[in-house]
Short mmCIF file of the C-alpha atoms (twelve columns), coordinates in Angstrom:
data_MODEL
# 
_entry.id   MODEL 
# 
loop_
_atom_site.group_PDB 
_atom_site.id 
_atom_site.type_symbol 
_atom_site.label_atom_id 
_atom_site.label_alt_id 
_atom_site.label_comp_id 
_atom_site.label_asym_id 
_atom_site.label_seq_id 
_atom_site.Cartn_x 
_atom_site.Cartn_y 
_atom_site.Cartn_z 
_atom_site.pdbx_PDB_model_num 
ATOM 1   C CA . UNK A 1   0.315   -9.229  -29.581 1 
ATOM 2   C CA . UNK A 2   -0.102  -12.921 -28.975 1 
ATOM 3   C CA . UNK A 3   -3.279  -14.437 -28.981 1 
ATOM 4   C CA . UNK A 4   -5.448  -14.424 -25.852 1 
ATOM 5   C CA . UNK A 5   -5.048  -18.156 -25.298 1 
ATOM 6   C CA . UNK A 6   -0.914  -18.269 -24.628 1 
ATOM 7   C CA . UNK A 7   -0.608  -15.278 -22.830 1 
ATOM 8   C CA . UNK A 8   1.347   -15.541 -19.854 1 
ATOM 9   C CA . UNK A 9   0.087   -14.393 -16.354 1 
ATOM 10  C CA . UNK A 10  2.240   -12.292 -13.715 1 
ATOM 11  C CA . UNK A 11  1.981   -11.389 -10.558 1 
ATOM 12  C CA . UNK A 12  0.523   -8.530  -8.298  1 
ATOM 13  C CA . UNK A 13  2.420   -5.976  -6.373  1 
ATOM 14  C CA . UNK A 14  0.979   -7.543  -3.253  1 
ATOM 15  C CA . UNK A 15  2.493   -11.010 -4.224  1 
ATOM 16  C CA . UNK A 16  5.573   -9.837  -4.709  1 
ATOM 17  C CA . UNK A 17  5.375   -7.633  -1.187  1 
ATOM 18  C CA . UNK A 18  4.677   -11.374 0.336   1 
ATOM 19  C CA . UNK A 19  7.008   -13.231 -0.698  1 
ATOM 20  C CA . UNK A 20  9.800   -10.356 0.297   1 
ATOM 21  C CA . UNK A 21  7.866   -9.769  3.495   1 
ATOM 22  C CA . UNK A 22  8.366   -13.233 4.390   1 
ATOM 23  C CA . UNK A 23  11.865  -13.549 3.143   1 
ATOM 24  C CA . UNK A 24  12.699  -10.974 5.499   1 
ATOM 25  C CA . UNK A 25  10.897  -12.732 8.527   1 
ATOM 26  C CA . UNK A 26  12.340  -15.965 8.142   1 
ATOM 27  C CA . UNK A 27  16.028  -14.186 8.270   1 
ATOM 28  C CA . UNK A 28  14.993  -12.430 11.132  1 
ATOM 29  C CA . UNK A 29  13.626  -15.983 13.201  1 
ATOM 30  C CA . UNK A 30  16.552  -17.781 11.658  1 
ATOM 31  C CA . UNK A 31  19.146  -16.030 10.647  1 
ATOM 32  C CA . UNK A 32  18.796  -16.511 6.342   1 
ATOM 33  C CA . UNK A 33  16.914  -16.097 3.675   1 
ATOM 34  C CA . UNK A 34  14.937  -18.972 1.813   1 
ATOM 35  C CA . UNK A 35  15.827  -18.279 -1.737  1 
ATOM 36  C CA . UNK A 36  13.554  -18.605 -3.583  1 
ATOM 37  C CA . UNK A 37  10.694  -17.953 -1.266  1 
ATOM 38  C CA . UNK A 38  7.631   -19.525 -1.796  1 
ATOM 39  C CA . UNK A 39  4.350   -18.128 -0.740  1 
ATOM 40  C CA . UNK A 40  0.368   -19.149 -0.713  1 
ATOM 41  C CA . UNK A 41  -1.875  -17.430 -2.909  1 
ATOM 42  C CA . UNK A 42  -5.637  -17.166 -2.013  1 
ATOM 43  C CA . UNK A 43  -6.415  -20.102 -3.930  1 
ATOM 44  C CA . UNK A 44  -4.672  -22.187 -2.125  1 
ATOM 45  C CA . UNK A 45  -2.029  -22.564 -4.997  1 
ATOM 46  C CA . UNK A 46  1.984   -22.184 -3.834  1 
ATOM 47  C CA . UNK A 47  3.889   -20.090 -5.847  1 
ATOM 48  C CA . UNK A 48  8.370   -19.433 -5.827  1 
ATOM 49  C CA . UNK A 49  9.586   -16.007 -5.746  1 
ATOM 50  C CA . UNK A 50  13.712  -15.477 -6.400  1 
ATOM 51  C CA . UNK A 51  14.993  -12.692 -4.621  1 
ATOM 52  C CA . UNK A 52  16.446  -9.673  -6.421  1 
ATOM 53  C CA . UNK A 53  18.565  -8.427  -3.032  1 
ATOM 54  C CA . UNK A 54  18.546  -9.635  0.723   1 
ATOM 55  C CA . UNK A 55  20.494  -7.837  3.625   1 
ATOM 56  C CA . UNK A 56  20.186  -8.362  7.627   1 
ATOM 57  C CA . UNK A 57  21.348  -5.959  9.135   1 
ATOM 58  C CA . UNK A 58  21.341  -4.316  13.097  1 
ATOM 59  C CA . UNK A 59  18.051  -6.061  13.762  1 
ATOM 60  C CA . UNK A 60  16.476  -5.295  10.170  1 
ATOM 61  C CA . UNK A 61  16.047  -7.466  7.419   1 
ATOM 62  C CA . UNK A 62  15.300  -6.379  3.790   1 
ATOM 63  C CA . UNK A 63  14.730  -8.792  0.572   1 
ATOM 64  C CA . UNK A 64  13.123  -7.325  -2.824  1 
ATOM 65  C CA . UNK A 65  11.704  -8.638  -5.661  1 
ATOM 66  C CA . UNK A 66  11.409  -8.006  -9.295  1 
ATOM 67  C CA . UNK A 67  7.679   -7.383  -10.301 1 
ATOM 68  C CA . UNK A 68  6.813   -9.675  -13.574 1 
ATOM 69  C CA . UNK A 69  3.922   -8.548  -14.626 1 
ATOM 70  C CA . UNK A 70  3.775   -11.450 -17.416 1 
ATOM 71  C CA . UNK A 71  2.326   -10.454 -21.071 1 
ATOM 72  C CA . UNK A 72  0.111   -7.495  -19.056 1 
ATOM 73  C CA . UNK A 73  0.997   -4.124  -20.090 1 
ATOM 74  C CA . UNK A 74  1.519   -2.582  -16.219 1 
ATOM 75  C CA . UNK A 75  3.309   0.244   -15.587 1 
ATOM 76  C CA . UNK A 76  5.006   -2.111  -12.460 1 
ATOM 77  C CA . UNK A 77  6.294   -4.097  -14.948 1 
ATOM 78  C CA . UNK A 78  9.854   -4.601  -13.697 1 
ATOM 79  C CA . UNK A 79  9.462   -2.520  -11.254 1 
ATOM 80  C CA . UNK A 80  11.785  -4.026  -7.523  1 
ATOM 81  C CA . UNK A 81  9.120   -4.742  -4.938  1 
ATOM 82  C CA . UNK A 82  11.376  -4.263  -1.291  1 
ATOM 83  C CA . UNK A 83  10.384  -5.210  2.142   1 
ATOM 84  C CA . UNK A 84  11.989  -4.545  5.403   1 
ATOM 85  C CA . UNK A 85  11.093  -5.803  8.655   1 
ATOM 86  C CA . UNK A 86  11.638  -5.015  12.273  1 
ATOM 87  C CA . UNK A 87  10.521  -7.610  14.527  1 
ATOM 88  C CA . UNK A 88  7.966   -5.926  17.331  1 
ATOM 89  C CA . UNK A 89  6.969   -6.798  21.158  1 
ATOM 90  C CA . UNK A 90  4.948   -9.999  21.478  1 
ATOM 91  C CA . UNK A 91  1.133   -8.755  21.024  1 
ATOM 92  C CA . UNK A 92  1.762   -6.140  18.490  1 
ATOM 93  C CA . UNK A 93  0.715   -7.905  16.019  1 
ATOM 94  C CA . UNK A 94  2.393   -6.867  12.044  1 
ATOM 95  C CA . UNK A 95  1.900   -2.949  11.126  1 
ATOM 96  C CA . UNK A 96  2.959   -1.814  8.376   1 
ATOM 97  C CA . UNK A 97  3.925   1.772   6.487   1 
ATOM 98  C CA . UNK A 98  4.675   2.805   3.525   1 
ATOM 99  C CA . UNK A 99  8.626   3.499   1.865   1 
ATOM 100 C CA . UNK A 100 9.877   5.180   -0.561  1 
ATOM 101 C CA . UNK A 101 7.575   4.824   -3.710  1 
ATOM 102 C CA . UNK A 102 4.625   4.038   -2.084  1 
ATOM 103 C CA . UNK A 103 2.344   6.308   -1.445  1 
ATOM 104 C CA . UNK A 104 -0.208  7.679   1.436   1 
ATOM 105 C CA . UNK A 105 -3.839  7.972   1.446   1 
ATOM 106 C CA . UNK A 106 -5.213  11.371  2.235   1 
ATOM 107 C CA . UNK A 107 -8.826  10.858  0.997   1 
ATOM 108 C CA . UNK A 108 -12.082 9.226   2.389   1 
ATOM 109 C CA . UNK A 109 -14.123 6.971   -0.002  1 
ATOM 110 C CA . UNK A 110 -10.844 3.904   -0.574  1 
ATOM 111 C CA . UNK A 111 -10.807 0.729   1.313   1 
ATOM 112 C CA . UNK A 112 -8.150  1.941   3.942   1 
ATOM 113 C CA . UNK A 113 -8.864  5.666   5.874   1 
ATOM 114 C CA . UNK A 114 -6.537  8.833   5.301   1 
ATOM 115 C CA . UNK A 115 -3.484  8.271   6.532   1 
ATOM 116 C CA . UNK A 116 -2.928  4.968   6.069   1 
ATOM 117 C CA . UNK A 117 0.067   3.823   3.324   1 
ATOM 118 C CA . UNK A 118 -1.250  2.710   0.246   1 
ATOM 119 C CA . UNK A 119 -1.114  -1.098  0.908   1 
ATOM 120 C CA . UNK A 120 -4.474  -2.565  0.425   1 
ATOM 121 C CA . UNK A 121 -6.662  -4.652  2.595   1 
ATOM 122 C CA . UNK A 122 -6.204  -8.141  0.399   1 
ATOM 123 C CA . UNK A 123 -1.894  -7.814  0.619   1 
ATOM 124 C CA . UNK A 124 -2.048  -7.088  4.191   1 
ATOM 125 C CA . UNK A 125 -3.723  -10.246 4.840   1 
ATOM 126 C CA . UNK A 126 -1.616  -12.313 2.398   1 
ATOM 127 C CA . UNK A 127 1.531   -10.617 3.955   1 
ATOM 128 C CA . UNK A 128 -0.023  -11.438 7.808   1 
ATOM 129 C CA . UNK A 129 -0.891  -15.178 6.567   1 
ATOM 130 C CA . UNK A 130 2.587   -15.539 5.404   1 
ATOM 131 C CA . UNK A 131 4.186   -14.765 7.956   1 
ATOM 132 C CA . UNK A 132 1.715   -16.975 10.405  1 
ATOM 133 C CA . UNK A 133 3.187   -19.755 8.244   1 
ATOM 134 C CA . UNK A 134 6.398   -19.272 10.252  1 
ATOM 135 C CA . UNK A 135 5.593   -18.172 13.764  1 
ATOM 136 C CA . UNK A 136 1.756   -18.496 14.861  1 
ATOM 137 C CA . UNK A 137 1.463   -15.014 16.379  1 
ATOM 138 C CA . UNK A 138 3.660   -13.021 14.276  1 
ATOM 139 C CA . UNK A 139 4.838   -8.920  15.172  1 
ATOM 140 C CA . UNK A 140 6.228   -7.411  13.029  1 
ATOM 141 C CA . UNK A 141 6.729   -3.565  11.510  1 
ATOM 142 C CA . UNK A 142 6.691   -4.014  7.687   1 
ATOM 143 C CA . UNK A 143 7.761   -1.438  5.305   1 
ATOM 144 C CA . UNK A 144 6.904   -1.592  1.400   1 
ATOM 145 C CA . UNK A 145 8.898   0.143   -0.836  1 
ATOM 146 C CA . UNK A 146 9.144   0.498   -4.468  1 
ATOM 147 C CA . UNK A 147 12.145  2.425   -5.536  1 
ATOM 148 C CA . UNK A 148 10.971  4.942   -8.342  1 
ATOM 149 C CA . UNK A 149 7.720   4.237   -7.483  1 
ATOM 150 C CA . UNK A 150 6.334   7.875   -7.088  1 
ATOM 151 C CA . UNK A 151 7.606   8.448   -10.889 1 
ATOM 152 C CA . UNK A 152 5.620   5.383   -11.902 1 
ATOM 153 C CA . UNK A 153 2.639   6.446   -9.763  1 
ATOM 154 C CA . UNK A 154 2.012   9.545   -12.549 1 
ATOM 155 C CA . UNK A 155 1.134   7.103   -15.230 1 
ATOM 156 C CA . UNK A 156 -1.680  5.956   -13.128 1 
ATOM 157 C CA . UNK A 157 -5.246  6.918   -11.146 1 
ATOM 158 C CA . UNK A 158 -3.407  7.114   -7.680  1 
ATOM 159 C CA . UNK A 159 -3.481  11.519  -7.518  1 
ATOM 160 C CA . UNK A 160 -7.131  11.735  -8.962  1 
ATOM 161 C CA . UNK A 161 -8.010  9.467   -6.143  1 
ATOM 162 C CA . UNK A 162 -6.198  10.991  -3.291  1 
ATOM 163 C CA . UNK A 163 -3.362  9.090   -2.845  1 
ATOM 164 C CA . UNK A 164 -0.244  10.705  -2.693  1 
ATOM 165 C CA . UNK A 165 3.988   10.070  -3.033  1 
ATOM 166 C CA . UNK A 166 3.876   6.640   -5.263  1 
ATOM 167 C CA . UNK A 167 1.590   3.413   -5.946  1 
ATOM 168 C CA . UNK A 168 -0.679  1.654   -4.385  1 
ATOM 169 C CA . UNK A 169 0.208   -2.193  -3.194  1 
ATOM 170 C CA . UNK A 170 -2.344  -4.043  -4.995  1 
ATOM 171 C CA . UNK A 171 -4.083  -7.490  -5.817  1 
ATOM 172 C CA . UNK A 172 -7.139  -9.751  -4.425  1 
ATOM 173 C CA . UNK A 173 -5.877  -13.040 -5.889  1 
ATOM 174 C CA . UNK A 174 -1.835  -12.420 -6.415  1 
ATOM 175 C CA . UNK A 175 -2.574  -13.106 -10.277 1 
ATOM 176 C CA . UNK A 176 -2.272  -10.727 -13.051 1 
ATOM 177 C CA . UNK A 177 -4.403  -11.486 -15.726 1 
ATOM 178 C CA . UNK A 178 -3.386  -9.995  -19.396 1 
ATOM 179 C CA . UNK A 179 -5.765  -7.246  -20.648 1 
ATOM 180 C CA . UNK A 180 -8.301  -8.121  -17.673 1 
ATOM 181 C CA . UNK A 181 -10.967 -5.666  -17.639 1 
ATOM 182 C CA . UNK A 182 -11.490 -6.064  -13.653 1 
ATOM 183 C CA . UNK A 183 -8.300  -3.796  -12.684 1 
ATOM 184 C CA . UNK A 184 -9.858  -0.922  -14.584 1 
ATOM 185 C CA . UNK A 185 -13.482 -1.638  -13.253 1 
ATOM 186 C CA . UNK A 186 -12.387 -1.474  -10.032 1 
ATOM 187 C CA . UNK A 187 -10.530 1.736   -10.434 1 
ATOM 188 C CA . UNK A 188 -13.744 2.918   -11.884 1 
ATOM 189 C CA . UNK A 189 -15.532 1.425   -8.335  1 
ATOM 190 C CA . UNK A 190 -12.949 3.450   -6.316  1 
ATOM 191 C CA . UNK A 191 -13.547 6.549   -8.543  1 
ATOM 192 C CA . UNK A 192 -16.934 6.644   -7.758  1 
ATOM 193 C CA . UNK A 193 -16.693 5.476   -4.220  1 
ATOM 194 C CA . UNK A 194 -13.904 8.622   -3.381  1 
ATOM 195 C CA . UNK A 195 -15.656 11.360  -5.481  1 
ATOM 196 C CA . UNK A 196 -19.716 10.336  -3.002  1 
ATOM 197 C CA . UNK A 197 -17.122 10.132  -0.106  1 
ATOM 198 C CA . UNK A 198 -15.918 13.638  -1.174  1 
ATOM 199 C CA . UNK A 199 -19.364 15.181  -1.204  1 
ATOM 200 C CA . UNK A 200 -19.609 14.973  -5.623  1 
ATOM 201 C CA . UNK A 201 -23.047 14.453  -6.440  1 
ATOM 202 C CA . UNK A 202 -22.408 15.317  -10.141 1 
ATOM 203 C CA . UNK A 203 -19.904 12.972  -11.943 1 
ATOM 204 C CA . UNK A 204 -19.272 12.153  -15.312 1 
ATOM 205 C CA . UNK A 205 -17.431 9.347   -16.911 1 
ATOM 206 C CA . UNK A 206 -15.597 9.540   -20.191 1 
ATOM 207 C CA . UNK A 207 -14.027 7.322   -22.559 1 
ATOM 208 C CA . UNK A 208 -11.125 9.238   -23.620 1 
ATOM 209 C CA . UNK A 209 -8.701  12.026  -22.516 1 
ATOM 210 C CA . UNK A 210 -10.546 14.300  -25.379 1 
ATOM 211 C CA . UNK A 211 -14.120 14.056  -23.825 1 
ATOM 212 C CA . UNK A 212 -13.121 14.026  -20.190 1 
ATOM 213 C CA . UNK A 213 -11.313 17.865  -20.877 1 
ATOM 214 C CA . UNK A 214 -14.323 18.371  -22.852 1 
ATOM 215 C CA . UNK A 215 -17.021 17.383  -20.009 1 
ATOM 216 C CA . UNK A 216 -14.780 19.230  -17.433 1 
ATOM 217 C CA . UNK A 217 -14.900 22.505  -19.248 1 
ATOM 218 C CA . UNK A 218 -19.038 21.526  -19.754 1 
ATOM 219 C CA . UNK A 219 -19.988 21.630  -16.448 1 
ATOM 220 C CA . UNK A 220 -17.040 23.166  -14.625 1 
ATOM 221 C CA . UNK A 221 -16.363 19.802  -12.846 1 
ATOM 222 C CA . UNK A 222 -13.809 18.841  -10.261 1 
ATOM 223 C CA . UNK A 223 -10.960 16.377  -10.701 1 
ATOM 224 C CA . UNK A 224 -12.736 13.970  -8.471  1 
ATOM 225 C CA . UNK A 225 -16.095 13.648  -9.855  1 
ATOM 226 C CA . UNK A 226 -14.295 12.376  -13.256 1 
ATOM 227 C CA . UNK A 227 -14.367 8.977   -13.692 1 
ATOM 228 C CA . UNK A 228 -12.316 6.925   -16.625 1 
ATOM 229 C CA . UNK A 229 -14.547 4.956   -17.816 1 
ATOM 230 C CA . UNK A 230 -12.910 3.850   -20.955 1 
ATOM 231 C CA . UNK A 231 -15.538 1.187   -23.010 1 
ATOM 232 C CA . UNK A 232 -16.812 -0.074  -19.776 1 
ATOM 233 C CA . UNK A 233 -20.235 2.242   -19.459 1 
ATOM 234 C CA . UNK A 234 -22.218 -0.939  -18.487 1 
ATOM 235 C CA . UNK A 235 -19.761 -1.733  -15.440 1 
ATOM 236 C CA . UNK A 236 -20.146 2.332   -13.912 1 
ATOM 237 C CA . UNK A 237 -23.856 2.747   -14.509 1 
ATOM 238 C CA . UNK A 238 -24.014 -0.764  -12.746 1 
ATOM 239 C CA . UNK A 239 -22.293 0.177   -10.054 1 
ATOM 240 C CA . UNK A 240 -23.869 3.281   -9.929  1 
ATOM 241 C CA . UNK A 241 -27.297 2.040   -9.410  1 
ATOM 242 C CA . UNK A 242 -25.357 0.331   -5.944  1 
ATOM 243 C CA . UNK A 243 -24.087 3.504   -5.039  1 
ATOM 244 C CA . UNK A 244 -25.696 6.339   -6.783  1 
ATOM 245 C CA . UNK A 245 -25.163 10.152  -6.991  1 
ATOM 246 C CA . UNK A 246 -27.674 12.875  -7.869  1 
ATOM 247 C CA . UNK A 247 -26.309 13.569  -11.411 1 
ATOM 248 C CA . UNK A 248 -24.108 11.144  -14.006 1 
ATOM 249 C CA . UNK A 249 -23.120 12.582  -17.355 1 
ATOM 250 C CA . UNK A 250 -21.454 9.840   -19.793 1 
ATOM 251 C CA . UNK A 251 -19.165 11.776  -22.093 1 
ATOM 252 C CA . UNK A 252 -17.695 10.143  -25.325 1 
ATOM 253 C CA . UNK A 253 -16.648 10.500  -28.833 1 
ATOM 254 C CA . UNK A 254 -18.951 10.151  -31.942 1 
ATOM 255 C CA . UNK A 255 -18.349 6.426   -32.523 1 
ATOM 256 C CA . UNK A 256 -18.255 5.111   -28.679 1 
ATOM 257 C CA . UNK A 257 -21.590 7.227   -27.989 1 
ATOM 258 C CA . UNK A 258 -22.992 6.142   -31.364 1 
ATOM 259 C CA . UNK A 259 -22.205 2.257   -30.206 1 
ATOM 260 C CA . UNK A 260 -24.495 3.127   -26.872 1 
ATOM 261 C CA . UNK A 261 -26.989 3.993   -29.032 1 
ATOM 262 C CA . UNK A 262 -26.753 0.947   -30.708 1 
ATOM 263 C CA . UNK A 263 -27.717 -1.125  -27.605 1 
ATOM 264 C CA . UNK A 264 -23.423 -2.174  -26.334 1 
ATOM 265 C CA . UNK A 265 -22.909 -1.298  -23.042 1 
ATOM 266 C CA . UNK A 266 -19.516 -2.595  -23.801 1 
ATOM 267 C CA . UNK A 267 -17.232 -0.256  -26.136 1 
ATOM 268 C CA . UNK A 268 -14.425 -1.974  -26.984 1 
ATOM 269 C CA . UNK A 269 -14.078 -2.936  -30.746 1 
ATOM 270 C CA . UNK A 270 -13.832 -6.110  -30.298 1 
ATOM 271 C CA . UNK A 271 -17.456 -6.062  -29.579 1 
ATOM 272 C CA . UNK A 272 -18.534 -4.843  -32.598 1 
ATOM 273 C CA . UNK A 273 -18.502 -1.680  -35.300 1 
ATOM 274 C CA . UNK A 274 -20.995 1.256   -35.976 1 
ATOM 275 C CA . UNK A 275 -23.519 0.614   -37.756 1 
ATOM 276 C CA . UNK A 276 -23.617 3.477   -39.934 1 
ATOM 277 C CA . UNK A 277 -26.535 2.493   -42.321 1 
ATOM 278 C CA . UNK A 278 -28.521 2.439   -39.002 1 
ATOM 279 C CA . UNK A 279 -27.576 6.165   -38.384 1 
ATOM 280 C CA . UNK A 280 -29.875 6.800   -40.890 1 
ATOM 281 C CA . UNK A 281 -32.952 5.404   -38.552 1 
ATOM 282 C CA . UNK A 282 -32.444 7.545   -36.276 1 
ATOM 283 C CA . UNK A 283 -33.328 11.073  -37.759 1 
ATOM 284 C CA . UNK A 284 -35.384 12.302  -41.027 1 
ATOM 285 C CA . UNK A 285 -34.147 13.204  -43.739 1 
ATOM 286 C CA . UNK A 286 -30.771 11.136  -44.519 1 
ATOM 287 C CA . UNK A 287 -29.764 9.191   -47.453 1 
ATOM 288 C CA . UNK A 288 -29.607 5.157   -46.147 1 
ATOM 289 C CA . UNK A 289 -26.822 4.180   -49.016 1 
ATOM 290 C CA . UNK A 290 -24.830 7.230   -48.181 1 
ATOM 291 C CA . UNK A 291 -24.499 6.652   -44.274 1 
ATOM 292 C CA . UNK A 292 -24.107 3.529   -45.170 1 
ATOM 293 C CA . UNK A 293 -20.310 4.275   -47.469 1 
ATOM 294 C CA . UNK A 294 -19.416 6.266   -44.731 1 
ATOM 295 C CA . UNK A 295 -15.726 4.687   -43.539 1 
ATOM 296 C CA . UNK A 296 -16.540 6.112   -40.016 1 
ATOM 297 C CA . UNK A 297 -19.149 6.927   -37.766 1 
ATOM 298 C CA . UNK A 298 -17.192 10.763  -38.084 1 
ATOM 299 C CA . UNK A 299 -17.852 10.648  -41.632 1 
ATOM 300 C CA . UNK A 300 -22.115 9.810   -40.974 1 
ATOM 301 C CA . UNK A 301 -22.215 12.913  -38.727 1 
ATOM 302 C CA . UNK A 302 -20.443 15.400  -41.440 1 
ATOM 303 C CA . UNK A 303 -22.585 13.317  -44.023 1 
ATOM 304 C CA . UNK A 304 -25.763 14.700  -41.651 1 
ATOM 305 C CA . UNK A 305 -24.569 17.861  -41.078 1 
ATOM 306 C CA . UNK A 306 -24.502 18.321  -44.722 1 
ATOM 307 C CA . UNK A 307 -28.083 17.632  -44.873 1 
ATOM 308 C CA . UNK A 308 -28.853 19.726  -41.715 1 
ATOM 309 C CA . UNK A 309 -29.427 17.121  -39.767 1 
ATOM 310 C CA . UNK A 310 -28.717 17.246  -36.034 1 
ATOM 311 C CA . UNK A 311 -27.484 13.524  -35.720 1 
ATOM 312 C CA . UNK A 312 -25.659 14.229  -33.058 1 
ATOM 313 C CA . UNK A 313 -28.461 14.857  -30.877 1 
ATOM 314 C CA . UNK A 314 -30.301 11.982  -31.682 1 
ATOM 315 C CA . UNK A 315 -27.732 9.684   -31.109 1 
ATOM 316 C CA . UNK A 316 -27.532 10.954  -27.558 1 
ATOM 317 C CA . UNK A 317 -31.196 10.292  -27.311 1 
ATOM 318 C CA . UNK A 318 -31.054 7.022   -28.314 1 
ATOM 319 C CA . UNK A 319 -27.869 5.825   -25.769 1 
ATOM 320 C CA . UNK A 320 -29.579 7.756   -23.257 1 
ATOM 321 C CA . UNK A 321 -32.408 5.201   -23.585 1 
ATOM 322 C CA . UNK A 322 -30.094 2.671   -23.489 1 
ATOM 323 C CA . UNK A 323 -27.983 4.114   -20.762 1 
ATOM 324 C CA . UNK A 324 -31.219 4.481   -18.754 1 
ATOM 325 C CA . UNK A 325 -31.891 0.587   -18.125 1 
ATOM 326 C CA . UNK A 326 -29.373 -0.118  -15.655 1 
ATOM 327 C CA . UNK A 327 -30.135 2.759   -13.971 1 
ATOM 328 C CA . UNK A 328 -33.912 1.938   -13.569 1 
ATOM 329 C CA . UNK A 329 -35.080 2.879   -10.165 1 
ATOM 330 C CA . UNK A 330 -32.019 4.343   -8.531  1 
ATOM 331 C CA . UNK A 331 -33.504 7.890   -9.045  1 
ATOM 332 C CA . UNK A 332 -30.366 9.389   -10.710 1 
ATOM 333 C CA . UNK A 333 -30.499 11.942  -13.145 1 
ATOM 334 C CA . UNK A 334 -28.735 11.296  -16.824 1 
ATOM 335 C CA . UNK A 335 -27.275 13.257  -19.644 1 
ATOM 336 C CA . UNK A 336 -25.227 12.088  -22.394 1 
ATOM 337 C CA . UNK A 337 -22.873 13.938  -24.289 1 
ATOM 338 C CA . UNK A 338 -21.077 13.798  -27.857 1 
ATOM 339 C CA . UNK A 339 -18.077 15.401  -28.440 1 
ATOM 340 C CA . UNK A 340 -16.097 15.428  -31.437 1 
ATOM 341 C CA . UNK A 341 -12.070 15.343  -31.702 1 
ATOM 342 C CA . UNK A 342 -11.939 18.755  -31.293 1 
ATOM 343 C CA . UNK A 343 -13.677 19.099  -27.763 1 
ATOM 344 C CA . UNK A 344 -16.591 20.695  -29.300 1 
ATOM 345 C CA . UNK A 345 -20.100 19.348  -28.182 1 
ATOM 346 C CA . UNK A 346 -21.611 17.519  -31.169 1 
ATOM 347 C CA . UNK A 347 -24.608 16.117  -29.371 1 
ATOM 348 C CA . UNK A 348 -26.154 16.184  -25.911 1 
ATOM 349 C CA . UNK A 349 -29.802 14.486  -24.409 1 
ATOM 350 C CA . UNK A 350 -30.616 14.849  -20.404 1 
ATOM 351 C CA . UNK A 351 -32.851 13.152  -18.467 1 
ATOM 352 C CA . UNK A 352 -33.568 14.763  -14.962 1 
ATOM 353 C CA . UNK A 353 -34.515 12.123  -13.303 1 
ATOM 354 C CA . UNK A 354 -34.788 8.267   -13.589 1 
ATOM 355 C CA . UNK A 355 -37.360 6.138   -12.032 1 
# 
């Protein structure tokens, strides 16, 4: 990986829907493409877009292109962005609807209502704006397609939250960022937001695929009220307390529930390691130096179970303290729970109610 500093940026799905969406207008006002095709982000800033394909056709013009996602790791990477346009009656103002790869949404709780394609509110306006740059009362059909899109679609949260037949066309600022957290705090927003808008007043986010199946089998939960989390348990509870439920559980593994307990609302390892010698604080009866020359925070917990010492539970005491705090006041009741690799409950603590 390169370091954080000379990473290069990339561009949204939405970006690269504009500048083909605009492509394809300008051929069908004058009769070619501009290529490349340059578009203005929401910053203000201009940006060039080459064109992978361009065809007018019968009325119908269609332009792609390729989606450089720069140094991020997006499953769009690569992936051929394609407009096509139909020019509409004066007054009609630009629709759009979704093509091949992109899919449908068929569940309340997202930014656009069921039945609406999967392009969100921020590219619609970008695409409108774009094309306002060439005729000041543009009407227009647009249809977004991304070819082996609905493939692509499986490797992210677009089924869990209802929409349906490929991706979503995405982006608030046109930029990708490399290893931004916001992309996956947002999906955690629109988690949340679809499973109250589905009637869920129990959900439970999990850092991992292991605890998620775990939690799931706990409390018989549906797919919606699961929420990926990953290490951001600071960014759901926060947004929780904006839009709360009756019931959260927080489901992890030994070390990412044992870093709660530490006080980190933020998981990742880059924000620190277990401290294991601290374990040892938290329950009578275990050996300081021992916890302490444990490798992993795994290792502490067999270390305590040899000493019959329910660690587990403790530590779920302690990060339910901690996962209280931002949830002060929004009247939500908490549970946390420890599983180990297997899926098997090492630890639980539940709070009915928060004031």
């Amino acid at each position: 990986m390169k370091p954080s500093g000379t990473l290069r940026r990339g561009w949204t799905t939405g970006a690269c829907a504009t500048a083909a969406a605009k492509a394809c207008y300008a051929a069908l006002l004058g009769g070619h493409f501009p290529d490349p095709v340059e578009i203005t982000l929401p910053s203000g800033a201009m940006v060039a877009f080459a064109l992978a394909e361009q065809r007018l056709e019968g009325g119908c013009a269609s332009a792609a292109v390729f989606k450089d996602a720069g140094d991020d790791p997006d499953v769009t990477h690569g992936a051929l962005i394609r407009a096509s346009l139909t020019l509409l009656p004066a007054g009609s103002g630009v629709q759009f609807r979704a093509g091949e790869g992109v899919g449908t949404v068929t569940r309340p709780g997202l930014p656009l209502p069921p039945g609406e394609p999967a392009i969100n509110p921020a590219p619609r306006r970008m695409i409108e704006a774009a094309l306002a740059e060439l005729h000041p009362a543009p009407a227009a059909l647009v249809t977004l397609s991304v070819p082996g899109g609905e493939a692509l679609a499986a490797q992210t949260l677009n089924g869990r939250l209802g929409i349906v037949g490929g991706l979503s066309i995405l982006g608030t600022t046109g930029v990708v960022i490399p290893f931004s957290c916001a992309a996956w705090i947002d999906s955690i927003r629109r988690g949340i937001d679809v499973a109250r808008a589905t009637g869920h007043e129990h959900i439970a986010g999990s850092t991992g695929r292991t605890s998620e199946a775990a939690v799931r089998r706990l409390h018989g939960l549906d797919e919606m009220a699961l929420i990926e989390m990953g290490d951001f348990v600071g960014g759901m509870l926060k947004y929780l307390r904006r839009h709360p439920v009756r019931r959260v559980t927080i489901a992890g593994g030994i070390g990412k529930i044992t870093k709660l307990a530490q006080g980190r609302l933020d998981l990742h390892s880059s924000r620190g390691v277990v401290d294991r010698a601290a374990l040892a604080d938290l329950a009578p009866g275990l050996d300081h130096d021992r916890m302490a020359q444990a490798n992993t925070a795994a290792e502490a917990f067999a270390i305590a179970a040899e000493a019959g010492v329910a660690l587990g539970d403790a530590v779920a005491a302690r990060a339910l303290e901690v996962a209280a705090e931002p949830l002060r006041g929004a009247g939500i009741a908490l549970e946390i729970a420890i599983f180990d690799a297997h899926g098997a409950l090492s630890g639980r603590s539940v709070r009915n109610r928060l004031t």
